[in-house]
VEXZAKE-930435 format. One record per residue (C-alpha): residue in three letters; x, y, z. Coordinates in steps of 0.001 Angstrom, whole numbers, padded with zeros to 6 digits, always signed. Example, Ala and Ser with C-alpha at 12.3 -4.5 7.8 and 13.67 -1.06 7.14 Angstrom:
Ala+012300-004500+007800;Ser+013670-001060+007140;
This chain:
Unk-164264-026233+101067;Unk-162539-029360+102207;Unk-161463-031825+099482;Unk-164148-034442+100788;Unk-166994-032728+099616;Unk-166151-034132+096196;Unk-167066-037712+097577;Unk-169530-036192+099881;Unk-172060-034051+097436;Unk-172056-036848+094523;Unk-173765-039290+096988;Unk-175958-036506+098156;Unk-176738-035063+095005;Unk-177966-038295+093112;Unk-180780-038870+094223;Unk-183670-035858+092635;Unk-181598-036979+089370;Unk-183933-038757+086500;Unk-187530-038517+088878;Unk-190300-036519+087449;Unk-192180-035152+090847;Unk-195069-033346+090657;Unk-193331-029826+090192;Unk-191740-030853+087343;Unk-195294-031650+084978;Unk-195308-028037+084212;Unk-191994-025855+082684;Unk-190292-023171+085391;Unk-189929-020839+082909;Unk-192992-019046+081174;Unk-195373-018357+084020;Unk-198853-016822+082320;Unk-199035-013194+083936;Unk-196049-010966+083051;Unk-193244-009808+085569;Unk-191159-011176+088521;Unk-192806-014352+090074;Unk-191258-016624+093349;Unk-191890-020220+091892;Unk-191044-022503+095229;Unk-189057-022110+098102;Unk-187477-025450+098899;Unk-186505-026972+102338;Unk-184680-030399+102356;Unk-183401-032911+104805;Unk-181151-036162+103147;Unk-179237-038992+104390;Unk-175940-039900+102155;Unk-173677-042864+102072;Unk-170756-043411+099483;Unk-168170-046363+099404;Unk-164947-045348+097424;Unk-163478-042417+096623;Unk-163906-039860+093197;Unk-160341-038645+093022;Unk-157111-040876+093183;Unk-154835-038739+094031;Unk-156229-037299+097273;Unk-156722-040608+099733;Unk-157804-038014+102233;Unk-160855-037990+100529;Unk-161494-041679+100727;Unk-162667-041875+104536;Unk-165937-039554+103829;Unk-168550-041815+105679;Unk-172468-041456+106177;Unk-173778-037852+106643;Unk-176734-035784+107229;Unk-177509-032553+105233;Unk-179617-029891+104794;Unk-180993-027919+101700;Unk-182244-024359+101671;Unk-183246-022413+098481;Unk-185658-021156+095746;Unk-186491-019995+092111;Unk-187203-016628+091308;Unk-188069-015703+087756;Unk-189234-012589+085614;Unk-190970-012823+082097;Unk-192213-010519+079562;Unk-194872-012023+076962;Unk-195790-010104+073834;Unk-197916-011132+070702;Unk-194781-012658+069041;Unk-191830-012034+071888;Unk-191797-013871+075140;Unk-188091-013248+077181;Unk-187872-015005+080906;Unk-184774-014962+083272;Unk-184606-017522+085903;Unk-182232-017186+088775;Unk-181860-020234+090906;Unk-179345-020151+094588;Unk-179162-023241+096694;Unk-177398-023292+100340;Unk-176161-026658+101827;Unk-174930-027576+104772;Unk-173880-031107+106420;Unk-174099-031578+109781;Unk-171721-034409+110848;Unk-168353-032625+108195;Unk-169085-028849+109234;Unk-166680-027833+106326;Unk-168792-029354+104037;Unk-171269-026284+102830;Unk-171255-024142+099782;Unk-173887-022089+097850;Unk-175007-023315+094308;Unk-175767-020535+091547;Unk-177380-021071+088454;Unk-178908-018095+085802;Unk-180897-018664+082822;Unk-182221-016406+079977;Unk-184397-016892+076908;Unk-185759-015174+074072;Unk-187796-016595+071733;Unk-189575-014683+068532;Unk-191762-015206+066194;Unk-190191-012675+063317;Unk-192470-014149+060511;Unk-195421-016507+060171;Unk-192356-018850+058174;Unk-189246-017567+060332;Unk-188924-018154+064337;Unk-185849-017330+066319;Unk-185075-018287+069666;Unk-181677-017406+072368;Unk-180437-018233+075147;Unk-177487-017479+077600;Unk-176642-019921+081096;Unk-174604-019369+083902;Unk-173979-021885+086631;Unk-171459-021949+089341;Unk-172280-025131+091026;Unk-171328-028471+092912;Unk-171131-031954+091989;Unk-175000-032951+092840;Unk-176395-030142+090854;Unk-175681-031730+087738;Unk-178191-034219+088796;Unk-180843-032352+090320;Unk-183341-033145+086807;Unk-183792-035779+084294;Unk-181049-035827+081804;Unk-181742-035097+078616;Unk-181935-038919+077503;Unk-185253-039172+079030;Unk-186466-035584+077831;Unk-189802-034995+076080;Unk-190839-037540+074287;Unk-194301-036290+072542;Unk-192686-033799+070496;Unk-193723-033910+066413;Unk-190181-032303+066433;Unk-187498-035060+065395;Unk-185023-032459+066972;Unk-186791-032281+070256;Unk-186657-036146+070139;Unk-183294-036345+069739;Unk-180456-033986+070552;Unk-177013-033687+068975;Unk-174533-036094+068997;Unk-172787-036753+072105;Unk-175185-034808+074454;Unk-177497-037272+075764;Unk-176979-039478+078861;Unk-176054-039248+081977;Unk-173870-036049+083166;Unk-172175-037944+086456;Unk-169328-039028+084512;Unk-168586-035050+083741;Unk-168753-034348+087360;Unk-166732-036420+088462;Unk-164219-035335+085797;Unk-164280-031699+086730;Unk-164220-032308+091279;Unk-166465-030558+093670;Unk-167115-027181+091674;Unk-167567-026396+087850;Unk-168263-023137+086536;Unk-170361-022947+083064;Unk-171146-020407+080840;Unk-172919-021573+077630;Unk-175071-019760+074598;Unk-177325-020875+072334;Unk-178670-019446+069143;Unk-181656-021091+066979;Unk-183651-020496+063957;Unk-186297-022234+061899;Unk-187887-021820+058782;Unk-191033-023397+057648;Unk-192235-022063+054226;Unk-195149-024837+054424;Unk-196906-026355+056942;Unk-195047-029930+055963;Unk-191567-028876+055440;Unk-189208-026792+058311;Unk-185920-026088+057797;Unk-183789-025497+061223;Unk-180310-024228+062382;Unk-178943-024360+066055;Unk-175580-023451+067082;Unk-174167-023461+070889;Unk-171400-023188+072842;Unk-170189-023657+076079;Unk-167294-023388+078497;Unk-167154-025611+081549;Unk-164105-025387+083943;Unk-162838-026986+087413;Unk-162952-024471+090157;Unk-160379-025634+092813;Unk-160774-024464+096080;Unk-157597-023125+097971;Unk-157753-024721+101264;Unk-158249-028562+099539;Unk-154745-030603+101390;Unk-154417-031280+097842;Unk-154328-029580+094904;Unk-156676-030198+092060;Unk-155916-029789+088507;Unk-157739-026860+086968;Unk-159417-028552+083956;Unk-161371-027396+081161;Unk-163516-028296+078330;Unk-164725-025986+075158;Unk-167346-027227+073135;Unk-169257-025217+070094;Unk-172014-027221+067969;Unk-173605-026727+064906;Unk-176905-028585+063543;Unk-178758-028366+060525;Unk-181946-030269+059989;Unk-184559-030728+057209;Unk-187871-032434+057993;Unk-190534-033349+056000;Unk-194371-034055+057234;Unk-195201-037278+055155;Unk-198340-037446+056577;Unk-200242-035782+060033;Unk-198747-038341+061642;Unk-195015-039135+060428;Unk-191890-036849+059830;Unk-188805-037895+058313;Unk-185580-035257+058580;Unk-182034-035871+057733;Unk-179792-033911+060382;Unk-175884-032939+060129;Unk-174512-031553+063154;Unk-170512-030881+063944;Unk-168770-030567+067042;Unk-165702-029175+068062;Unk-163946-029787+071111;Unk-161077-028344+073384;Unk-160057-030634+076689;Unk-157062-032360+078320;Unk-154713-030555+075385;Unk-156511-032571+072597;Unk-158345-030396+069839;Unk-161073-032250+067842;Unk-164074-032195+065630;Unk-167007-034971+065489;Unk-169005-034998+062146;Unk-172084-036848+062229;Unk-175092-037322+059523;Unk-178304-039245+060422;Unk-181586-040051+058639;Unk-184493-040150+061558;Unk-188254-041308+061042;Unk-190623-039651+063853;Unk-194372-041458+064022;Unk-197252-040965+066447;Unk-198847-044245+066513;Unk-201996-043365+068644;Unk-202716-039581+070067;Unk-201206-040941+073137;Unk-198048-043248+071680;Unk-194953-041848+070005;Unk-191850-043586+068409;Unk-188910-042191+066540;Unk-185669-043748+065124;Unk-182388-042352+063183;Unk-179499-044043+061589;Unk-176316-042922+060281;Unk-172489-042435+060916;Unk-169879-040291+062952;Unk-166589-039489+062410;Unk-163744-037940+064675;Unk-161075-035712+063713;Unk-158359-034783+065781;Unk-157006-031276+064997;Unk-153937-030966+067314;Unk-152224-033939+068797;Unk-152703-035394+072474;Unk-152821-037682+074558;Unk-156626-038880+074383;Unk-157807-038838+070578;Unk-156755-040916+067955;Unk-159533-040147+065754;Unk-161895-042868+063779;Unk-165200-043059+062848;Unk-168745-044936+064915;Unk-172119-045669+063321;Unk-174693-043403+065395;Unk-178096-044563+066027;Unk-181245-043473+068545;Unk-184807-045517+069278;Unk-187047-043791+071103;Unk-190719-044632+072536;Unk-193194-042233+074615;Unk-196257-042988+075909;Unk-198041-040265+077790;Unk-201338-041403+078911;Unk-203925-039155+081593;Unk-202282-041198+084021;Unk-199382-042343+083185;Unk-196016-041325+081186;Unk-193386-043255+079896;Unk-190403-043543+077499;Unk-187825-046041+076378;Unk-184728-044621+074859;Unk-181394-046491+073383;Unk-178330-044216+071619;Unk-175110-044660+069895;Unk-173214-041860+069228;Unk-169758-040754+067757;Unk-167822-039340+070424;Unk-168454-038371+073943;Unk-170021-034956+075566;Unk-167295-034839+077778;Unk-163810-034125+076024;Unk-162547-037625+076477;Unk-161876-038772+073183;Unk-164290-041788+073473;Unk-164808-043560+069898;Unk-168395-043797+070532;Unk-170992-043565+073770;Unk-173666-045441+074117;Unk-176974-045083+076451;Unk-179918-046695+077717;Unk-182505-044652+079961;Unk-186043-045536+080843;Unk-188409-042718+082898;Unk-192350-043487+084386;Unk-194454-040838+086070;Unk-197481-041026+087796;Unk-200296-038928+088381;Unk-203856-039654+088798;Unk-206379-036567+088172;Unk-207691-035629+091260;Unk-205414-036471+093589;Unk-202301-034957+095356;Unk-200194-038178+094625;Unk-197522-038849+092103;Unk-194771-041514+091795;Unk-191721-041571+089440;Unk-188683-043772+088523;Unk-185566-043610+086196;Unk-183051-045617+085195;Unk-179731-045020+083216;Unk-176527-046642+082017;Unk-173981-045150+080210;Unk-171071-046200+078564;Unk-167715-045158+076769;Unk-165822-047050+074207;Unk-162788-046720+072516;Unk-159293-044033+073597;Unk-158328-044155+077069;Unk-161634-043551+078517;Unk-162777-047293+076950;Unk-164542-049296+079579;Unk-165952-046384+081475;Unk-169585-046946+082551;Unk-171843-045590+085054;Unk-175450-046625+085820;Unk-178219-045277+088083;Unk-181688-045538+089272;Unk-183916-043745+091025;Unk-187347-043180+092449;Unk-189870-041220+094882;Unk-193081-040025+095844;Unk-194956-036677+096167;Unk-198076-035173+097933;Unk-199406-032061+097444;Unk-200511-030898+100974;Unk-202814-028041+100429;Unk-202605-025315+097538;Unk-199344-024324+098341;Unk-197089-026732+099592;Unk-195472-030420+098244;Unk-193714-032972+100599;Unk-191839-035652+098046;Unk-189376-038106+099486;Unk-186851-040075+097048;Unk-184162-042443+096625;Unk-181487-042897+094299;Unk-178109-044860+094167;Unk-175342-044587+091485;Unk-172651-047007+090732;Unk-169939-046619+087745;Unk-166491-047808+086443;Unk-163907-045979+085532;Unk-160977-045882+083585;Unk-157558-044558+084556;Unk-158086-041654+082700;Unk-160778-040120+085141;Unk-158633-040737+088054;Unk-161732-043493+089630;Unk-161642-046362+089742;Unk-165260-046942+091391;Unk-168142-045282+092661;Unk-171153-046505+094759;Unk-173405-044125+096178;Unk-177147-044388+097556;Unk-179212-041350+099101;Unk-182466-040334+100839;Unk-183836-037223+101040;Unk-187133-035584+102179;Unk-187904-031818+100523;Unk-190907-029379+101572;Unk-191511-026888+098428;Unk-193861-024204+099088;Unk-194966-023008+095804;Unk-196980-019809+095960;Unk-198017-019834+092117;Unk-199917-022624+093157;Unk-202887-020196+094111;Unk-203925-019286+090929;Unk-203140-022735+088816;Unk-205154-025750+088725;Unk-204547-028266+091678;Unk-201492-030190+091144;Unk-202005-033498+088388;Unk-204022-031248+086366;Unk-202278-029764+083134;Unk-201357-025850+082866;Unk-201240-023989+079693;Unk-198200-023959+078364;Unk-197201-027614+079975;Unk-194858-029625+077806;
């Protein structure tokens, strides 16, 4: 692929990034009949502009103008439920093609598989393995975790380890037009009583650059290592609060630096009506460097999260603010900060939804200080008939870099209009209504 699809597929990809359409009320994985299931088949038309360029060191890439591009792909999934055991695999390919830069196309690749089991009435484990070979704008295709779930009782659901929650542009545009990631996860939780749970995650991942030969120039082959460990204790103080105090440690591999980020937090989860959720946590980070380079210098950041969730029959909303030691993406940042806000809309008995979301970002402290990126987006879907969904959105992205990330700026704005035909549909409620097993 030509170096200019770096520029080109971060403008087009932006846009499905932070909007909760109508598809995405209900999880893709854990269908309710056993065995291999086709859960949409996806057609999409977009228009993409971008002013200034993602990598410095290729000016070729800076002339990318407006463009046209179509979107061709599905989800195919098989799952096995048992009394205690459910296991799904997900396989997800996506083709694109532009239409004005006929060396701009590529296929997208992205594998997931779960296990979760209930061993005991007091012990649960759950596992999980991810493979994705993809492009810039599939790192945006859903809402990052910032504005995940926010009715969870779970103070971990509310909340997830420090440095990984925000927005994941800034990591591709680190990494260029292709990164390949392999990740695992491993999780268990004991709850002796029905106020007190005990639970232990650990993960780890490997995300690398995947230059492509023909690019005019070279790209660097980076790479980042990351494995994470978190234990949490939480205590019901009531039907309706939880407090848990959470330690979690990270250790990171990227641009020759070698470092660990420590972090301890007290957090206070309280449903305030059946409808109206808040959490907070407090506490303190601190970053070691383990092998000298040329990005850490080590220190230590106050970490903090405030998070409020409304989810109404119509409506659902959240509000969340962060401040966490360290950064997600191997840049030595002192601390990264975060403010998203999400709204859906649904109303029962009708095909129509809206959404919006809005994000900023930001990185403080080491060489990737002042770096900042903020977007928005928004669209609206339609359920036309029991099978197929027409939802057109809109999203721009802007962000500042520093030198480090080799961008200066980035502007980008995109329309696109998709055509999911979602054969499932048959047998489920219309779409605004609740399944069984929605989240």
């Amino acid at each position: 692929m030509h170096n200019k699809v770096a520029i080109f597929c971060l403008a087009a990809a932006i846009l499905p990034c932070g909007g909760q359409n109508l598809l995405e009320s209900t999880p893709l994985v854990g269908p309710l009949a056993d065995g291999f299931h086709i859960y949409q088949m996806m057609l999409s038309f977009e228009y993409t502009s971008l002013v200034g360029g993602l990598n410095a060191s290729a000016p070729s890439a800076l002339n990318v103008g407006p463009d046209y591009t179509g979107w061709a792909g599905g989800e195919f999934a098989y799952t096995r439920n048992r009394a205690r055991t459910h296991f799904s695999i997900l396989y997800e390919p996506l083709y694109f093609r532009s239409f004005r830069f006929s060396s701009l196309h590529g296929l997208n690749q992205v594998l997931h598989m779960e296990m979760t089991r209930q061993v005991t009435p007091q012990w649960a484990l759950n596992t999980g393995l991810s493979a994705e070979d993809i492009t810039i704008e599939q790192f945006l295709f859903s809402t990052p975790q910032a504005a995940g779930p926010v009715l969870s009782s779970d103070p971990n659901e509310q909340a997830p380890p420090s440095g990984q929650t925000g927005l994941t542009a800034i990591q591709a545009i680190i990494y260029g037009q292709r990164v390949l990631t392999i990740s695992g996860r491993l999780g268990v939780t004991y709850k002796p009583t029905s106020r007190f749970r005990v639970t232990f995650d650990g993960e780890g991942s490997d995300s690398r650059a995947r230059p492509d030969q023909n690019q005019p120039v070279p790209q660097a082959a980076l790479e980042t290592e990351m494995e994470t460990a978190e234990l949490s204790l939480a205590y019901s103080t009531s039907p309706r609060s939880e407090a848990a105090l959470r330690a979690d440690t990270q250790r990171l591999r990227s641009f020759g630096d070698t470092y660990t980020i420590e972090s301890l937090g007290l957090g206070f989860t309280h449903r305030f009506t059946p409808h109206l959720i808040g959490s907070v946590l407090a506490g303190g980070g601190v970053i070691t460097p383990l092998r000298a380079g040329p990005l850490v210098s080590g220190g230590s950041s106050w970490i903090g999260e405030a998070r409020l969730g409304y989810e109404g029959r119509e409506n659902v909303l959240s509000a969340n603010y962060s401040h966490f030691a360290g950064d997600f993406y191997g840049l030595g940042a002192t601390s990264t900060t975060t403010f998203a806000g999400n709204w859906s809309w649904r109303r029962l008995g009708l095909n129509w939804g809206l959404h919006a979301y809005a994000a900023e970002q930001i990185l403080s402290g080491g060489l990737a200080a002042g770096t900042r990126m903020w977007q928005a987006s928004g669209g609206v879907s339609r359920a036309a008939g029991r099978q197929l969904v027409v939802s057109l959105d809109y999203s721009y992205l802007t962000g500042s870099f520093s030198p480090v990330l080799l961008a200066q700026n980035v502007n980008g704005q995109a329309a696109r209009l998709t055509f999911s035909w979602i054969p499932f549909l048959r047998d489920a409620p219309p779409l605004g209504l609740p399944r069984v097993g929605a989240q």
